[in-house]
LOKOL-490157 format. One line per field, with one value per residue (C-alpha): residue number from 1; x, y, z. Coordinates in Angstrom, 3 decimals, decimal comma, padded with zeros to 6 digits, always signed. Layout:
N
nr	c(NUM | ...)
x	c(X | ...)
y	c(Y | ...)
z	c(Z | ...)
//
This chain:
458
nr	c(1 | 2 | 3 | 4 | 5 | 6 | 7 | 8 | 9 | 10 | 11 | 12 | 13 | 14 | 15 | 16 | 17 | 18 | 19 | 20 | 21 | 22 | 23 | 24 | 25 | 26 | 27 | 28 | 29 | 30 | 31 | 32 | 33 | 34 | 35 | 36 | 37 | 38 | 39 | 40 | 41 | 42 | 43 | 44 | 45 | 46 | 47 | 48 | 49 | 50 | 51 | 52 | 53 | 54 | 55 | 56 | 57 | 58 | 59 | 60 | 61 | 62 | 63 | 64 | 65 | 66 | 67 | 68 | 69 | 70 | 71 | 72 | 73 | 74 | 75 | 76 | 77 | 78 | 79 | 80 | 81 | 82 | 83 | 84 | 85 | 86 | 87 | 88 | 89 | 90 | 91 | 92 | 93 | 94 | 95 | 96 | 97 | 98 | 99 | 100 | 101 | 102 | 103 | 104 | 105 | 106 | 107 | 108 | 109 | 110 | 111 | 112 | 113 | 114 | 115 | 116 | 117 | 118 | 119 | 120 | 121 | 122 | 123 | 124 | 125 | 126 | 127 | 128 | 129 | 130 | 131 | 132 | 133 | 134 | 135 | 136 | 137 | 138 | 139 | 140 | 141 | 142 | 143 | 144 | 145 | 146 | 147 | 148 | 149 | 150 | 151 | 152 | 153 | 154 | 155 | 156 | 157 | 158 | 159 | 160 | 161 | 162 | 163 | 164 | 165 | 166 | 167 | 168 | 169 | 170 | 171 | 172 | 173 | 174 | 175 | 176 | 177 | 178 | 179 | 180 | 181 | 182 | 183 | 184 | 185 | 186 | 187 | 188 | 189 | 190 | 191 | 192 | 193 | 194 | 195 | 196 | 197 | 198 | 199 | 200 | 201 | 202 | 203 | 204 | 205 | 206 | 207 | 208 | 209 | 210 | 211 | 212 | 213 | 214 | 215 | 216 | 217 | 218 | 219 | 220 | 221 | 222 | 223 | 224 | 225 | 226 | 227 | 228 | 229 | 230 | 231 | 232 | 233 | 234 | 235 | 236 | 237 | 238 | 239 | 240 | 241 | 242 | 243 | 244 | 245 | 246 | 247 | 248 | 249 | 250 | 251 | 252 | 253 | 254 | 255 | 256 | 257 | 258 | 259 | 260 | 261 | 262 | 263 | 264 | 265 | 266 | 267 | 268 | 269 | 270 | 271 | 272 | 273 | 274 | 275 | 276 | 277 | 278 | 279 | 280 | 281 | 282 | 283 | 284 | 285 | 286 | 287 | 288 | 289 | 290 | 291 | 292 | 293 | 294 | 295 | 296 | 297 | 298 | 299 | 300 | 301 | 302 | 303 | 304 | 305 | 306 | 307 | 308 | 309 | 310 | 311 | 312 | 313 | 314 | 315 | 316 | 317 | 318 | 319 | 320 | 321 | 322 | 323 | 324 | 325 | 326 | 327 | 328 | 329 | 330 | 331 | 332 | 333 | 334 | 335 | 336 | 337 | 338 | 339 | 340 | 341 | 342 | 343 | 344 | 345 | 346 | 347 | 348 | 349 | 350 | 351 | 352 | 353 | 354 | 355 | 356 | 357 | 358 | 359 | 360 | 361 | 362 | 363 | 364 | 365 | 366 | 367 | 368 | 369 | 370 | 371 | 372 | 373 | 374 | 375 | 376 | 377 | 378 | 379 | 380 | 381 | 382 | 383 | 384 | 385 | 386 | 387 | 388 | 389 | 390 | 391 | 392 | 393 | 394 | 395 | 396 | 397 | 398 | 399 | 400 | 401 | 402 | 403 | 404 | 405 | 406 | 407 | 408 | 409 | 410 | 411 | 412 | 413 | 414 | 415 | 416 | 417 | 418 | 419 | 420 | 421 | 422 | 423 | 424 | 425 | 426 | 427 | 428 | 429 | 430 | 431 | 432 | 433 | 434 | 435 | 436 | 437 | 438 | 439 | 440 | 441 | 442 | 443 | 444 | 445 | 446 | 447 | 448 | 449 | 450 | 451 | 452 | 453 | 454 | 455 | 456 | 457 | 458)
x	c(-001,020 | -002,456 | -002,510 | -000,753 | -002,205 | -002,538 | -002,315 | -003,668 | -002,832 | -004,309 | -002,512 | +000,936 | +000,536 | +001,136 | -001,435 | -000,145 | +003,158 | +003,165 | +001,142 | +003,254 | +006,279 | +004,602 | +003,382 | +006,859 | +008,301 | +005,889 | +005,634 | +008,797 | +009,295 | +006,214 | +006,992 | +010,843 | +009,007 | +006,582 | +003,598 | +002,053 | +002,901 | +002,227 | +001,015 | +000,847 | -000,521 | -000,061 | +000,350 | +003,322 | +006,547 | +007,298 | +005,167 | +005,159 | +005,670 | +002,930 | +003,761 | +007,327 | +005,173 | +005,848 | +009,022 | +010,440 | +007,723 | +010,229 | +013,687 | +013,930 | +014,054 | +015,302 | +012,025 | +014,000 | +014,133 | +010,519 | +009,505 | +010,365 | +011,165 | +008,853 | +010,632 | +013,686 | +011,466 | +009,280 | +011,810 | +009,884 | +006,431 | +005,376 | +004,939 | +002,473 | +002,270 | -001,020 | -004,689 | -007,184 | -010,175 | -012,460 | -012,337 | -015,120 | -014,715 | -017,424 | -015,141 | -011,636 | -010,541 | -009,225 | -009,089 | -006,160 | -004,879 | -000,893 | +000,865 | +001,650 | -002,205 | -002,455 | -000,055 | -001,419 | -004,782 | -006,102 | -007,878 | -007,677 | -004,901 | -007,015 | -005,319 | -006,519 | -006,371 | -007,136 | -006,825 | -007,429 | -006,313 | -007,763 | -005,731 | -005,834 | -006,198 | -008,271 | -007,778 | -008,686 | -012,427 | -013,261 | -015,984 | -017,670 | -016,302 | -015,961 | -011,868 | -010,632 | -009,947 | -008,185 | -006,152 | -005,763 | -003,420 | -003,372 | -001,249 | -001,287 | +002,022 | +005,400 | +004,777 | +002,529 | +004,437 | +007,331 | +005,766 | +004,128 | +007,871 | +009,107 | +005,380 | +005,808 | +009,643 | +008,479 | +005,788 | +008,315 | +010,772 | +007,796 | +006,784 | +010,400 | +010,295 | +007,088 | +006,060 | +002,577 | +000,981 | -001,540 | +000,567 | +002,632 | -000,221 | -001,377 | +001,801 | +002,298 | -000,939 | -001,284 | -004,394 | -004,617 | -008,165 | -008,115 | -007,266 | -006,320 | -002,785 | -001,693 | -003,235 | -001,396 | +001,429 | +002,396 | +001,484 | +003,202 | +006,354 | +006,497 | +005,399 | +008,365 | +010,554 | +009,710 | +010,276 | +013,415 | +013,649 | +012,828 | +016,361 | +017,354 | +015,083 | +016,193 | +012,550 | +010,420 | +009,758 | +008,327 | +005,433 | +004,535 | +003,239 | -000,554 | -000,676 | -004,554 | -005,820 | -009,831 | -011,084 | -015,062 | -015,348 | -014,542 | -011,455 | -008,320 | -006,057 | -009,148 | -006,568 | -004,271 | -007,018 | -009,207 | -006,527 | -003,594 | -005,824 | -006,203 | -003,064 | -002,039 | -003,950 | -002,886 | +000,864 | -000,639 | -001,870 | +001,115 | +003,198 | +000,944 | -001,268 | -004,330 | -006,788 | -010,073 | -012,515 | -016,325 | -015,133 | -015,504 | -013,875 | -016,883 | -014,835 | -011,213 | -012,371 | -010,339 | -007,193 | -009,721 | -010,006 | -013,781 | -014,971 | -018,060 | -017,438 | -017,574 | -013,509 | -012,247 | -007,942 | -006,461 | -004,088 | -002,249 | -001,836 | -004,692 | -003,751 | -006,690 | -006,477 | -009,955 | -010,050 | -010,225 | -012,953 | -012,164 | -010,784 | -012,855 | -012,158 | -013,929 | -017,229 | -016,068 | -016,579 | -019,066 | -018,194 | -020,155 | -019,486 | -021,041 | -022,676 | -018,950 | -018,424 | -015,831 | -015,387 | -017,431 | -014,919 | -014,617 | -012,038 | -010,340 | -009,898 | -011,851 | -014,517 | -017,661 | -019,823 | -016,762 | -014,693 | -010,659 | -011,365 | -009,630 | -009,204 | -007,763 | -006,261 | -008,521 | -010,624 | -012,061 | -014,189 | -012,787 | -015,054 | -012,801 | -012,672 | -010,904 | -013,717 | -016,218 | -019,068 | -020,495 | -020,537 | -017,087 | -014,504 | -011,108 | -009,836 | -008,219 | -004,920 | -001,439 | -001,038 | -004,045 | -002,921 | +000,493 | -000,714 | -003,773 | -001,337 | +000,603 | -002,500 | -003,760 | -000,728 | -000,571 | -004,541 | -004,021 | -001,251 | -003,292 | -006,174 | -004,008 | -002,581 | -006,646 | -005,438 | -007,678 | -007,811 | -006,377 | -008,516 | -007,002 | -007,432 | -005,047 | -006,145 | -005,062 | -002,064 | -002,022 | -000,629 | +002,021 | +002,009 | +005,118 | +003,659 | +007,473 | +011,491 | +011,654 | +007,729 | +005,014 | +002,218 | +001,416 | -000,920 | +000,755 | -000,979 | -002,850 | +000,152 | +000,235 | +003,867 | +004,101 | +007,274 | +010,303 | +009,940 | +006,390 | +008,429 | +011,288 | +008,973 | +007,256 | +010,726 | +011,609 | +008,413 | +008,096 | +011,917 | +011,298 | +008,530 | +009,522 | +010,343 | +013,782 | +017,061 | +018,058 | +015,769 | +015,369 | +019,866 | +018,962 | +016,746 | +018,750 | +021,918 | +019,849 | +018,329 | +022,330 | +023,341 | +020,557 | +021,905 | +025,376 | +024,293 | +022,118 | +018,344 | +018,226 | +015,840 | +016,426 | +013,103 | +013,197 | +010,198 | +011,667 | +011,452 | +007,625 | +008,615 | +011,546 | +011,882 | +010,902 | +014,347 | +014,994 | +011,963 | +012,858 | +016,663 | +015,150 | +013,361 | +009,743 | +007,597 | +007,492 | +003,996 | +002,791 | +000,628 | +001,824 | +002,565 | -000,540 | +000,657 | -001,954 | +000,516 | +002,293 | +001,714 | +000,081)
y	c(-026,435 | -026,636 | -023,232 | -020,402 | -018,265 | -014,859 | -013,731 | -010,254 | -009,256 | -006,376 | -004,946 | -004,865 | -004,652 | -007,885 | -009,927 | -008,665 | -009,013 | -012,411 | -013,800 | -012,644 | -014,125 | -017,671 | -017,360 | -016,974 | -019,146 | -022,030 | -021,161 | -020,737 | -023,213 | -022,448 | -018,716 | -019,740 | -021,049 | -018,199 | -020,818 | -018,028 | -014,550 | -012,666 | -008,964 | -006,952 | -003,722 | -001,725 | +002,598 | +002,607 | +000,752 | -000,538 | -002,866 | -000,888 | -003,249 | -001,237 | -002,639 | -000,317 | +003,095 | +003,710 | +003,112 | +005,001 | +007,922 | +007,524 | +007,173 | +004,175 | +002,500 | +004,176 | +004,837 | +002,866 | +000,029 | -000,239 | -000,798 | -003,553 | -002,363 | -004,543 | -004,790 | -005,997 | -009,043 | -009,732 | -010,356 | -012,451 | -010,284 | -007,512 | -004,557 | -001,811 | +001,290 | +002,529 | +002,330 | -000,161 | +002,056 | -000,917 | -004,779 | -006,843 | -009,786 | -010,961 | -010,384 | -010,632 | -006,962 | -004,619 | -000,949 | +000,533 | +004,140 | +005,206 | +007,865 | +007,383 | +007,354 | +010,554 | +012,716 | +010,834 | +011,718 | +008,338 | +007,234 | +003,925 | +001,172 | -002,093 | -005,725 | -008,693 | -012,000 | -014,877 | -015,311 | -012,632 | -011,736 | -008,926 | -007,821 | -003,917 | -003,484 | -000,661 | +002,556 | +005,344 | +005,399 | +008,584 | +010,550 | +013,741 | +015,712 | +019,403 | +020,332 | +016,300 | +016,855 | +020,040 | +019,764 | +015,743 | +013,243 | +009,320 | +006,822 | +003,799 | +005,301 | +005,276 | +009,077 | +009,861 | +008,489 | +010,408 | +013,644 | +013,005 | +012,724 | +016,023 | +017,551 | +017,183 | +017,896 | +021,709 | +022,147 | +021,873 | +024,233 | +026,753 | +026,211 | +026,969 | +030,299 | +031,959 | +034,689 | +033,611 | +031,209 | +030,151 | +029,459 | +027,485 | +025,717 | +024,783 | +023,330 | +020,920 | +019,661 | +016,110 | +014,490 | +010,891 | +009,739 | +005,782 | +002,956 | +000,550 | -000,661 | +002,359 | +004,672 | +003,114 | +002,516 | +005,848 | +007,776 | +006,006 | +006,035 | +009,854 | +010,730 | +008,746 | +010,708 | +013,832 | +013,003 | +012,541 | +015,421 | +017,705 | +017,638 | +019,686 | +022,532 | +025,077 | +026,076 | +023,194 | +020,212 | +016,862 | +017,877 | +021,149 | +018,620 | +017,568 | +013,909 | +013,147 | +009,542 | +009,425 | +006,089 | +006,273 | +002,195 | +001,699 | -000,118 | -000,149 | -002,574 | -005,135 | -007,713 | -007,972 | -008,922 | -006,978 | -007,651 | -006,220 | -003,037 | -001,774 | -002,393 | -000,005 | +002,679 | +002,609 | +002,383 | +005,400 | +007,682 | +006,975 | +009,030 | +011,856 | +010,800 | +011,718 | +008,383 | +009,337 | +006,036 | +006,406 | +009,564 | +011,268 | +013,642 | +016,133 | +018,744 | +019,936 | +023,573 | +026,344 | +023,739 | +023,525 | +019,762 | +019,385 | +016,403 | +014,303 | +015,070 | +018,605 | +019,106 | +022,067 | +021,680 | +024,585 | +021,867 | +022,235 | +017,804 | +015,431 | +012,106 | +009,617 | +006,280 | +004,959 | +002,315 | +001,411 | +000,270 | -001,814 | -000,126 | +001,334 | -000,743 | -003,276 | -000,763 | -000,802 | -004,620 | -007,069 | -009,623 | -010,472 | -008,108 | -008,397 | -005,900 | -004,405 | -003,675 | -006,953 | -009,768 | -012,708 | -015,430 | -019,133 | -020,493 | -022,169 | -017,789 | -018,292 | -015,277 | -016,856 | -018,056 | -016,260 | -018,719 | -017,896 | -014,923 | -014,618 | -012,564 | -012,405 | -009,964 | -006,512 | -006,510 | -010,254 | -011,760 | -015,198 | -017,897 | -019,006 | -022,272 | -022,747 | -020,387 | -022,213 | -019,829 | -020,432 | -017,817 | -015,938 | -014,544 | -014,010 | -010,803 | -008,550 | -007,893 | -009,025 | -012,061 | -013,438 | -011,864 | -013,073 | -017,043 | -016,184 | -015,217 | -018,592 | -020,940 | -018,103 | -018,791 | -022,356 | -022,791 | -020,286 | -023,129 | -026,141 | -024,222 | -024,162 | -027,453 | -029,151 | -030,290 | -030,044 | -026,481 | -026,565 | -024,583 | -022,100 | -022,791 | -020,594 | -020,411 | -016,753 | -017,252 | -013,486 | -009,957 | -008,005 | -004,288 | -002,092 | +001,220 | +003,126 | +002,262 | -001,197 | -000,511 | -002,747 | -005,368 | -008,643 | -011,845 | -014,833 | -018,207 | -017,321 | -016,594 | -012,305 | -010,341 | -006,517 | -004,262 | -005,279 | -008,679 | -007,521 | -005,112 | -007,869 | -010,030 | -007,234 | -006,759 | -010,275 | -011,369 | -008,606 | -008,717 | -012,656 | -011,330 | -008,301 | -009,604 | -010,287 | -011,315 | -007,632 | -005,777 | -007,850 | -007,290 | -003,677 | -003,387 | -005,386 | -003,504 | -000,131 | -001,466 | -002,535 | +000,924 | +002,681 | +001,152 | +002,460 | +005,978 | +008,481 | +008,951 | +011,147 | +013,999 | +015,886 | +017,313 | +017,307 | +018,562 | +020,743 | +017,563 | +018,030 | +021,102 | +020,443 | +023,222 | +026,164 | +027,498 | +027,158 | +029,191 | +031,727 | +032,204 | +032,635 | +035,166 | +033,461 | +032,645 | +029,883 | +028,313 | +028,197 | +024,822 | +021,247 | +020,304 | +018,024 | +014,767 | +012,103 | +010,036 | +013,201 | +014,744 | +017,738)
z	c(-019,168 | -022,395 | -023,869 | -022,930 | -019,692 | -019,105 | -015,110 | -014,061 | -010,922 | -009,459 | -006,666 | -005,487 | -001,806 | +000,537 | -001,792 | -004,419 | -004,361 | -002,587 | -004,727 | -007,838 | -006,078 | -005,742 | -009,345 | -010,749 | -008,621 | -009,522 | -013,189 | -013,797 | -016,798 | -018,032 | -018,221 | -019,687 | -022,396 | -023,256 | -021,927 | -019,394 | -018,384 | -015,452 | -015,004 | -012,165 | -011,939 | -009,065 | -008,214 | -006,389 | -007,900 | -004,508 | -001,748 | +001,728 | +004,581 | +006,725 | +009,949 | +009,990 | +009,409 | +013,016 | +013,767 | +010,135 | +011,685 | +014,415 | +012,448 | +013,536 | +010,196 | +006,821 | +004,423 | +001,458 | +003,678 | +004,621 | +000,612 | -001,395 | -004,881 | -007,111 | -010,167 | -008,734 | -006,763 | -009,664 | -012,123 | -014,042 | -013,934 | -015,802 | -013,832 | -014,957 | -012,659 | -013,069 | -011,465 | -012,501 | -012,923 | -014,312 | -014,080 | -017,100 | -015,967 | -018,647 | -021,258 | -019,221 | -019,946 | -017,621 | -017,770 | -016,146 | -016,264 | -016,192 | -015,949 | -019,694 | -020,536 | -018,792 | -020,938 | -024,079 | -023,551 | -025,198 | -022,169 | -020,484 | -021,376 | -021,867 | -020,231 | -021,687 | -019,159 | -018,298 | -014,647 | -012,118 | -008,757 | -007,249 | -004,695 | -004,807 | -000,658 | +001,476 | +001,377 | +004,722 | +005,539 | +006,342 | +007,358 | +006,584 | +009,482 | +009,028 | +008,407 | +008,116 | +004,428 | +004,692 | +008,200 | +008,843 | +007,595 | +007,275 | +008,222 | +005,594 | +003,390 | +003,551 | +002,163 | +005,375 | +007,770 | +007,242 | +006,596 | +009,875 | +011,042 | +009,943 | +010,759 | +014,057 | +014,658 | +012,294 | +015,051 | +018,122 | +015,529 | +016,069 | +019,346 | +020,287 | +018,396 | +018,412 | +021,489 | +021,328 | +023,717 | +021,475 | +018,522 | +021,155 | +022,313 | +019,108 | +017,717 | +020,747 | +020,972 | +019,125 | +017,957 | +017,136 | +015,982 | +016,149 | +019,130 | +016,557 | +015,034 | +012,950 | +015,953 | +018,679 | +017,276 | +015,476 | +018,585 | +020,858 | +018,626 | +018,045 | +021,382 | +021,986 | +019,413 | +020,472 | +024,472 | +023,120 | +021,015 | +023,499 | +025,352 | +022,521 | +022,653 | +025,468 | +026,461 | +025,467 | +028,145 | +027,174 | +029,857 | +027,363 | +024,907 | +024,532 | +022,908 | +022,688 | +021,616 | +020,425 | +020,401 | +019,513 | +021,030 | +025,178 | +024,241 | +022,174 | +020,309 | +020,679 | +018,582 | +021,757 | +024,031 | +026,730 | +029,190 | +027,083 | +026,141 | +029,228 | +030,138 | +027,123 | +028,189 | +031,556 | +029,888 | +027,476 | +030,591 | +032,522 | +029,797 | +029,875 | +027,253 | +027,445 | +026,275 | +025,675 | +024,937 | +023,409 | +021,973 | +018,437 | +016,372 | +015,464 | +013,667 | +013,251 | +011,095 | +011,828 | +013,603 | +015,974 | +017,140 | +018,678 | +020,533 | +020,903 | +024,864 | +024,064 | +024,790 | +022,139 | +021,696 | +018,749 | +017,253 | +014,033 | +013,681 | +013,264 | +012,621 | +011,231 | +011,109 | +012,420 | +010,015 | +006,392 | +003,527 | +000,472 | -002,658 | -005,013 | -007,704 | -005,845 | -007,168 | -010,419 | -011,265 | -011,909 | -009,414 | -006,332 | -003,157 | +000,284 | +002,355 | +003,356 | -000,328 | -000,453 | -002,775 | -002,070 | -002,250 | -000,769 | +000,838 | -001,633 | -002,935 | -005,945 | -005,884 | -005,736 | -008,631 | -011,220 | -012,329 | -013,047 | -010,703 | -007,306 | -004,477 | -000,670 | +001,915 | +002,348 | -000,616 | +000,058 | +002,602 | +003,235 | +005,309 | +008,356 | +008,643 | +011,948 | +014,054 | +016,138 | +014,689 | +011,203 | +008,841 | +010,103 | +008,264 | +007,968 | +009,438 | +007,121 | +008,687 | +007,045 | +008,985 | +007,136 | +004,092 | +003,938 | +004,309 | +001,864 | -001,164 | -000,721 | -001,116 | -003,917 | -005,915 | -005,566 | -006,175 | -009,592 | -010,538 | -009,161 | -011,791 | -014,538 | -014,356 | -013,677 | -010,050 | -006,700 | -005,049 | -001,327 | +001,256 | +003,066 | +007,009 | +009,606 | +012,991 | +014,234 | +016,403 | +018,207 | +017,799 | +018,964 | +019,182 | +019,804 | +022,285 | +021,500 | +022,129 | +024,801 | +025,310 | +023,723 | +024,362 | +023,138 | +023,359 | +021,720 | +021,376 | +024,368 | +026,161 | +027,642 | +027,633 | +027,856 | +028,227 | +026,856 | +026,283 | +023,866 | +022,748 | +021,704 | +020,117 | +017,754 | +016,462 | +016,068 | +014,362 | +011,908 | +010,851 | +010,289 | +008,096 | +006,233 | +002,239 | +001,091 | +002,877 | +001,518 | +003,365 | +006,604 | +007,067 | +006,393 | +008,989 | +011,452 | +010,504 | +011,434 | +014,591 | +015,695 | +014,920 | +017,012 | +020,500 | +019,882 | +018,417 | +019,453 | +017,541 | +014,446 | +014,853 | +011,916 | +009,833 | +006,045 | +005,007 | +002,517 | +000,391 | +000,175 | -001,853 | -003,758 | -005,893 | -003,523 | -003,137 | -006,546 | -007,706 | -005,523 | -006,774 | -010,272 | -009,438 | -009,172 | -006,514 | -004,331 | -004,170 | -000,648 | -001,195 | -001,922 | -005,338 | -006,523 | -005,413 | -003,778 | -002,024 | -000,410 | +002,928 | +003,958)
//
């Protein structure tokens, strides 16, 4: 390296943080000696390892055990907490607003780099259906997920005390709106949960609850294979779940929850997760995006025709170079993401030190899904399981996956503990409104709505 070099990376999800990690591990002389630096900017001090949202919805897993606290893994990065609102990557600034920017009023911090990895992931797609933004919640935070979790163990608390059947009616019935990963996954978990949960409620049966799948396509989990899918839904119906395929959420006004198939269920929980769409950032730069609103980029990760720009994970489209059809791309899940940060942060170094750029080439190996405790399905280099042995192999694989030696004995010591004791099904929501109580006793008034928090539950 011949002069010193400035890294910006944008994002501290798996990209992100992966990337960072390879970064400081490879430039670690050259960052001893004040020869580059690294930045990462990212909202959350933590990286959530998304695919344990279920099973922490579930108490399964502890939520401090399903983040990775960023600062203590990048060591030798700087970490910035903050939104980029604005990427020039004419004249290598980048605009990013903290919390710190916020109470000065002096507008956007500006970051000065050199190279850039744009990394900053999807966010929910949503559409404009009457009542989504003021009665549904997603399912891509650590936040979510366990607000879901004591959501749902409040609505059997009022189920088991209110006199009217509607109320009743309304606080067991369950709407997921989604067949893919997070849908699946999360229902089948807390459906799960609250079977469980049930024993301890003297006049509620696991048969009073309503939990409702809407899948708009004829299939669901399409990454697990035709086969698998309808194997799940069978699984799905078989527990009293009601499946309904090339069906769409038309409105949820009122807690009403209104189908394309013109099925009306009063429902106080809707649960979105039909799909995602790049960040907005993405918007706000002037780098090349396809018609999806995601970075061009080539598969050595360099966005394409921007030099000392890079990208991978959600927010790029990445030519696959191991599909029989021309023109495909990579699929934006975390096993592509995971492999596309190691050949990003070697092919920033190889830049740096004017060596060849490696191509990044992963043939997709298969997916596991978990449908709830010793229940799940999965389609392994080509190979089918489902029950246990699925269920088995989702735990292995993402525990051999999960980052740090810390976290992955955490997780094991937890799992160990839950087959000698029984499952937690205590609700906490009070935490959404932390000073309630306290307000009261000093002689003010509790609000009744959620403090303004974007990454809290509803």
């Amino acid at each position: 390296m011949k002069e010193r070099a400035r890294i910006l990376v944008v994002g501290g999800g798996y990209v992100g943080m992966y990337t960072a990690l390879r970064l400081q591990r490879r430039l670690k002389r050259e960052l001893g000696r004040g020869e580059a630096e690294i930045t990462v900017v990212t909202p959350d001090p933590y990286m959530t390892y998304q695919p344990f949202l279920p099973e922490a919805a579930a108490g399964a897993i502890s939520p401090r055990h399903v983040v990775v606290p960023l600062r203590r893994v990048l060591d030798r990065c700087h970490v910035v907490i903050g939104e980029a609102t604005r990427v020039d990557h004419a004249e290598r600034i980048a605009t990013v607003s903290t919390l710190a920017t916020g109470e000065e009023g002096t507008g956007g911090r500006r970051i000065a780099y050199d190279e850039l990895v744009l990394a900053p992931g999807s966010v929910s797609r949503t559409l404009p259906i009457p009542g989504l933004a003021d009665h549904a919640i997603g399912f891509r935070t650590v936040e979510e997920a366990i607000g879901l979790r004591n959501h749902v163990l409040e609505q059997m608390d009022i189920a088991s005390s209110t006199r009217d059947p509607a109320i009743r009616d309304a606080a067991l019935t369950f709407v997921f709106v989604g067949g893919g990963y997070a849908g699946v996954e999360a229902l089948g978990e807390l459906e799960d949960m609250a079977r469980y949960a049930a024993r301890y409620y003297h006049n509620i049966r696991p048969e009073d609850m309503k939990w409702i799948l809407v899948e708009a396509s004829g299939r669901i989990l399409p990454e697990v294979g035709e086969e698998m899918g309808r194997y799940t839904v069978t699984e799905l119906r078989r527990r009293n779940i009601d499946v309904r395929l090339e069906t769409r959420l038309e409105s949820c006004a009122d807690r009403v929850a209104v189908l394309s198939d013109g099925s009306r269920f009063p429902t106080r929980t809707v649960v979105w997760t039909a799909g995602v769409k790049p960040h907005p950032v993405l918007a706000a730069t002037d780098l090349p995006l396809n018609g999806r609103g995601r970075l061009k980029c080539t598969a050595e990760l360099v966005v394409d025709g921007a030099a000392h720009a890079w990208a991978a994970g959600d927010a790029a489209a990445v030519p696959d170079v191991t599909a029989r059809e021309p023109g495909r791309e990579c699929a934006p899940n975390a096993q592509h993401a995971l492999r596309q940060a190691r050949t990003l942060g070697d092919n920033v170094v190889h830049s740096l030190r004017g060596e060849p750029l490696e191509t990044y080439a992963h043939k997709y190996a298969g997916s596991v899904a978990s449908l709830g405790l010793h229940k799940g399905v999965a389609q392994v280099c080509g190979r089918k399981l489902k029950g246990y042995p699925a269920w088995f192999m989702h735990r292995t694989y993402h525990l051999s996956r999960v980052p740090t030696f810390n976290r992955k004995a955490r997780v094991a010591a937890e799992w160990t503990l839950a087959g000698l004791f029984k499952r937690e099904v205590v609700s906490l929501g009070s935490l959404e409104h932390p000073r309630a109580e306290f307000e009261l006793a000093a002689g003010g008034k509790p609000s009744q709505d959620p403090p303004h928090n974007p990454k809290g539950s509803s």
